[in-house]
C-alpha positions as CSV (number, residue, x, y, z in Angstrom):
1,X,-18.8,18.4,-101.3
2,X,-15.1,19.1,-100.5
3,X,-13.8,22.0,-102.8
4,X,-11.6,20.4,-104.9
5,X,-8.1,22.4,-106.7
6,X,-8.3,24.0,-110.1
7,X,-7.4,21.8,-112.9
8,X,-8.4,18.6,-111.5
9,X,-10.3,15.8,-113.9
10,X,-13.7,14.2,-112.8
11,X,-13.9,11.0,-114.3
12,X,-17.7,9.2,-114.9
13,X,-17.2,6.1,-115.6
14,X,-20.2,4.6,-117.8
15,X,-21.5,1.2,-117.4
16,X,-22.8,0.1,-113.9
17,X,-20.6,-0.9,-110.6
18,X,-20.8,-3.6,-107.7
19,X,-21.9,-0.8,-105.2
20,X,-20.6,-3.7,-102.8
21,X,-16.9,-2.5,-103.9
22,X,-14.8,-0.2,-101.2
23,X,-12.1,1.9,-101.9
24,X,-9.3,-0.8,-103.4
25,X,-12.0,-2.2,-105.5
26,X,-12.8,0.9,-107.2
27,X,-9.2,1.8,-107.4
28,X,-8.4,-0.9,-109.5
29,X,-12.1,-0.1,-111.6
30,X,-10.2,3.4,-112.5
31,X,-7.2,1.6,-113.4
32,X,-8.6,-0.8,-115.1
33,X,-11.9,0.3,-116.8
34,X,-11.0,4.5,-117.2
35,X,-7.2,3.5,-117.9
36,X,-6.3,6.5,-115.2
37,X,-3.9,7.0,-112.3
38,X,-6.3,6.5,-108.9
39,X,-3.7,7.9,-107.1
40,X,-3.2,11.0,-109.7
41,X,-5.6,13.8,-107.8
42,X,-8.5,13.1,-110.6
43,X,-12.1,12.7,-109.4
44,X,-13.4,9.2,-109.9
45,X,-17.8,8.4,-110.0
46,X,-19.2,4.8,-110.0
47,X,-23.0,4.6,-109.8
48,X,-24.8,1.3,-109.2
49,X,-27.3,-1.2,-110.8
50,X,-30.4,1.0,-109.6
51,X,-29.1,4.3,-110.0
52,X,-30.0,5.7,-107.0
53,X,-26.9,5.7,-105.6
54,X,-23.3,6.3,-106.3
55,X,-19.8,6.7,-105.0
56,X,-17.0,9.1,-105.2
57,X,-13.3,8.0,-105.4
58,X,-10.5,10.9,-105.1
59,X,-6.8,11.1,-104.0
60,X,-6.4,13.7,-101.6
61,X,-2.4,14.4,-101.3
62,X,-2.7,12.2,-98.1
63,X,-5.1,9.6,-98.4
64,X,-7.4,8.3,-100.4
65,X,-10.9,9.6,-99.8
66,X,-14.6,7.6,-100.9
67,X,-18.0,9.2,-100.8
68,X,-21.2,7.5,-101.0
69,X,-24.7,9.2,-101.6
70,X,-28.0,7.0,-102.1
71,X,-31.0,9.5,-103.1
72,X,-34.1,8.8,-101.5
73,X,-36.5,9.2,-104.4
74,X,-35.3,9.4,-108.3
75,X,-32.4,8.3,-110.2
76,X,-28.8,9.5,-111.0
77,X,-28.3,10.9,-114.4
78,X,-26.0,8.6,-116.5
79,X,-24.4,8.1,-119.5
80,X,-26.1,5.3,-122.1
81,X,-22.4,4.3,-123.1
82,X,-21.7,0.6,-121.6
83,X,-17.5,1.5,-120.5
84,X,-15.5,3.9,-121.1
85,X,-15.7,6.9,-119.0
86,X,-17.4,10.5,-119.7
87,X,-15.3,13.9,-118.3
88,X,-17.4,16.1,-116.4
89,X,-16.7,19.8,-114.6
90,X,-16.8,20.3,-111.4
91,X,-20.4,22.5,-111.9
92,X,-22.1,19.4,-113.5
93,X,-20.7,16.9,-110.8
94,X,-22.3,19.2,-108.1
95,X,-25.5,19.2,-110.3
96,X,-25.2,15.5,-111.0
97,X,-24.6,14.6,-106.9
98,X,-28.2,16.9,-106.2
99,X,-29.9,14.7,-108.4
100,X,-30.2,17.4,-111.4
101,X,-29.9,16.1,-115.2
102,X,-26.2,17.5,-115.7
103,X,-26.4,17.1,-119.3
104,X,-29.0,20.0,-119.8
105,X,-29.2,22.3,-117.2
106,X,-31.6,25.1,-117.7
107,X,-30.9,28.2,-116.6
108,X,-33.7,29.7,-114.8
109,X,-35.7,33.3,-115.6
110,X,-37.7,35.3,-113.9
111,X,-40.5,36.5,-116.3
112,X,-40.5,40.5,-115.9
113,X,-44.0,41.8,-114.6
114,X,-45.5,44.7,-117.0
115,X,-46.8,47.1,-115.0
């Protein structure tokens, strides 16, 4: 993904979302549904009914910019909570857009050999 600046908000918004929806649509979800600014620089993420895929919704300075990723196999990790909307950091959104359970990552060991 794009790096994004220091300081800026990723938003999750809980619940599900008409995947149909394009970028106007979701604008007015984040206004609506997370009570933010879509224009404000903050990261917006809507997943769908199925959960295998979701969209991206972010102000750029000089447009406004909307990814989509659809996983192959598995579902995207999401919050039980029905609205609202759940803050993440940019480390779990790049865990949470590979697929990976962002809400307990396990850091990985290498088991020393005895020799």
């Amino acid at each position: 993904m794009i790096g994004l600046p220091a300081g800026t908000n990723i938003w999750l918004a809980a619940g599900v979302t008409d995947m149909r929806a394009g970028m106007n649509g979701l604008a007015a979800k984040a206004q609506t549904a997370l009570d933010e600014d879509p224009f404000s620089g903050h990261v917006f993420v809507f997943r769908g009914r199925r959960g295998d895929m979701l969209k991206v919704l972010w102000w750029s300075g000089d447009g406004l910019c909307l990814l989509a990723k659809r996983l192959e196999r598995g579902r995207f990790v999401w919050p039980q909570a029905g609205s609202g909307g759940v803050a993440l950091t940019q480390a779990q959104l790049s865990m949470l857009l590979e697929g990976i359970d962002w809400r307990r990552p396990e850091r990985t060991w290498r088991p020393t050999s005895a020799l």
